[in-house]
N, C-alpha and C positions, 0 to 999 in steps of 0.2 A: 830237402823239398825240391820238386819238380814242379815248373807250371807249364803245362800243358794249350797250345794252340788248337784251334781246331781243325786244323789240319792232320794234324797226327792223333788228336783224339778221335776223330771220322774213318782214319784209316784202318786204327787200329777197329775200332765197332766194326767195322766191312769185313775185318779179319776177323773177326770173333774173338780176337784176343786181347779183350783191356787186362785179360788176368794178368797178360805178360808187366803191362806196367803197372799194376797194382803192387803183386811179387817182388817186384827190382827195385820200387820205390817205396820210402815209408810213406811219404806225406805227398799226397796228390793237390795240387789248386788248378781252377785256371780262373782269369778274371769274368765277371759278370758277361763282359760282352762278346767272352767264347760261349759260355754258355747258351747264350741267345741265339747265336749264331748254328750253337750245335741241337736245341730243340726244333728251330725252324729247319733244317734238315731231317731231322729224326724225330722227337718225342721226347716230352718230358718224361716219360715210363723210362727212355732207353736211355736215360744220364744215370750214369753209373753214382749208387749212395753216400761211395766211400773217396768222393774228390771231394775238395772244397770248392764253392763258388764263392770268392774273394769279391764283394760291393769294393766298387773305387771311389775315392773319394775324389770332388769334383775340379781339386789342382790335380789329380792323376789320367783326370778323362781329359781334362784338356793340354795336358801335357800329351797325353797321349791322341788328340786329335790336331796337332802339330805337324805329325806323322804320314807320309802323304802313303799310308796303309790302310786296308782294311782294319776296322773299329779293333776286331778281339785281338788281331796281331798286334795292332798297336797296343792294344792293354794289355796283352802277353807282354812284351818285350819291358812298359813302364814297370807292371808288377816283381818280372825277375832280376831287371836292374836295382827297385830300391829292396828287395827282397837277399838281395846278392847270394841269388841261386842257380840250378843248370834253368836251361830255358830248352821244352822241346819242339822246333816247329822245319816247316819242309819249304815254305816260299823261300825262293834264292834272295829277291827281294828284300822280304824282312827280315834275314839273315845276315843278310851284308848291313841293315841299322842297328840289329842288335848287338854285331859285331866293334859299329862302332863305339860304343857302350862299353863294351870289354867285356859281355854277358858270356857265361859259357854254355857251348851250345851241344845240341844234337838232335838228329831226325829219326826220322820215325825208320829208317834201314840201321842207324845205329843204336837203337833200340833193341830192333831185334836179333843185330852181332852181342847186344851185351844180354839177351836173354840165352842166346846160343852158348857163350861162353859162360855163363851160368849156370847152365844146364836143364833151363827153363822148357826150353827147344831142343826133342835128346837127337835130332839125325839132321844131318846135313840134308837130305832130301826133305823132312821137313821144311828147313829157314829155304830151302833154294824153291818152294812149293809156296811158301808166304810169300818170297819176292818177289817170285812170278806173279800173285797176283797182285801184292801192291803194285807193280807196274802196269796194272791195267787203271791204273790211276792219276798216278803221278809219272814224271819221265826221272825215268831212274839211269845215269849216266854207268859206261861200262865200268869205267876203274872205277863206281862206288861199288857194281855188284862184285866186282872182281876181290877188294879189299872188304867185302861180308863174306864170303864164300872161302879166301884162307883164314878164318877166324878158328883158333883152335879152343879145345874145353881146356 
């Protein structure tokens, strides 16, 4: 299982590609309060059928509102700690909490080296054509695009 931030679930909708983490993942979540976060950007039509949206229980929300984060990152990070599962999200910030946790992590660029090495993504000018544009997004540091880009099949 995967649970999912809103961060990288928004990226990935801008890319047109939740198929990539649908395909790579069996079992999608994210907590309630990505969710919320992802309709009041988008729509509830455009939340994809096949994630789960996890209700927290209310020692997990305020565990999770401890957190001197955004609501859903913080109930990313509570869910995939007592879940002890990968956790996917892009703030450097909640990264470095979830880290302390021992959570294990990955972003929405190493997502899609593990869709490329999958073969989900068949051409390198493809993944180098998605990067491009999640970097019209988020700041994408060189030695990450650099370590997506020798990813071999």
């Amino acid at each position: 299982m995967i649970i999912l931030d809103n961060s990288v679930l928004s990226a990935f909708k801008r890319l047109n590609e939740l198929r990539l983490i649908k395909e790579l993942f069996k079992d999608v979540a994210v907590p309630a309060g990505v969710y919320e976060e992802f309709v009041r950007g988008w729509s509830s039509a455009d939340f994809p059928k096949w994630i789960i949206v996890e209700t927290m229980s209310d020692e997990l929300i305020e565990e999770a509102e401890k957190m001197n984060l955004g609501m859903g990152e913080a109930q990313a990070i509570v869910l995939a700690e007592r879940r002890d599962c990968l956790l996917a999200l892009d703030d450097e910030k909640a990264r470095e909490e979830a880290e302390k946790g021992g959570i294990d992590l990955i972003g929405s660029v190493g997502i899609l080296r593990m869709a490329y090495e999958s073969c989900l993504i068949q051409t390198k000018e493809r993944l180098k054509e998605l990067l491009d544009k999640l970097a019209e997004d988020i700041y994408l540091e060189n030695w990450l695009l650099e370590w997506v880009l020798k990813a071999k099949k």
